[in-house]
C-alpha positions as a printed NumPy array, in Angstrom:
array([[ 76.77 ,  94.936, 111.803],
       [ 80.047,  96.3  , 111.056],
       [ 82.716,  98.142, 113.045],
       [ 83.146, 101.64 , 113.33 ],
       [ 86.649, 102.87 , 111.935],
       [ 88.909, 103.964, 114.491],
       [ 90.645, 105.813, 111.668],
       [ 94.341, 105.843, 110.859],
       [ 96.438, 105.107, 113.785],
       [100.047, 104.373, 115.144],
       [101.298, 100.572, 115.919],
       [104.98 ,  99.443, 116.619],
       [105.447,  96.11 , 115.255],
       [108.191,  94.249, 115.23 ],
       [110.779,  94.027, 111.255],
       [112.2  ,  91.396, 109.999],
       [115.134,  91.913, 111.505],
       [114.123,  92.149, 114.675],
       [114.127,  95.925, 115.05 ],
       [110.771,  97.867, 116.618],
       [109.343, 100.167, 114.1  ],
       [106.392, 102.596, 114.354],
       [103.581, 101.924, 111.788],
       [100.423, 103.722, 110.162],
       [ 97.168, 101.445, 109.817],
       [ 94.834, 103.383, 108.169],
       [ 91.949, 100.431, 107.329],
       [ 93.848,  97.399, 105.3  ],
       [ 96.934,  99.534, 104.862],
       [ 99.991,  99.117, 106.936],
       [102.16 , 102.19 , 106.194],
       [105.996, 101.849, 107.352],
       [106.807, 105.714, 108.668],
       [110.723, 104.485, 109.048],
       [110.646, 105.64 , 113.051],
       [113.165, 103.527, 115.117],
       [111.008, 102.442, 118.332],
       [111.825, 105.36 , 120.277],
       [111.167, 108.078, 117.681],
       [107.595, 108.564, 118.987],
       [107.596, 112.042, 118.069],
       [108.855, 111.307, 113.887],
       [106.305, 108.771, 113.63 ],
       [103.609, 111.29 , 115.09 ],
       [104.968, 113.672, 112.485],
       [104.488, 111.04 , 109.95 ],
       [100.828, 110.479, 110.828],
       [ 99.673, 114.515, 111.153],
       [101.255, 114.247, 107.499],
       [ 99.891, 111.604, 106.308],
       [ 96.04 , 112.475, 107.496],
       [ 96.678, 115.943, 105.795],
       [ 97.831, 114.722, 102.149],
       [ 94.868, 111.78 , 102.62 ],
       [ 92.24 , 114.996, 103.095],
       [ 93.336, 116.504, 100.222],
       [ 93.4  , 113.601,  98.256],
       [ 89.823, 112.947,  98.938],
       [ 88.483, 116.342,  98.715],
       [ 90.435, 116.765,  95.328],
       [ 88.815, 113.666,  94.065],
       [ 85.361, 115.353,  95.537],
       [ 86.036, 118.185,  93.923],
       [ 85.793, 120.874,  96.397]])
């Protein structure tokens, strides 16, 4: 039985350069929001947006 979706959420992970970054998984996507470590409140910022352009998307492609 599969998983329930947590939906999109924030992660810090670790660049190649060894700098922290904050990042959006929203199911196989990994979504770079370009927040240093401690810019908790940017990459918040960058998630409200991103869940509000992802709504519209989908309820432009359903067509309401």
């Amino acid at each position: 039985m599969p998983r329930v979706s947590r939906g999109p959420f924030l992660y810090q992970r670790k660049r190649s350069d060894g700098a922290t970054s904050w990042y959006v998984r929203d199911g196989n996507k990994h979504i770079a929001t370009g927040c240093a470590a401690n810019d908790s409140a940017g990459a918040q910022r960058f998630l409200a947006e991103h869940l509000l352009t992802d709504y519209a998307r989908s309820q432009s492609r359903a067509g309401t």
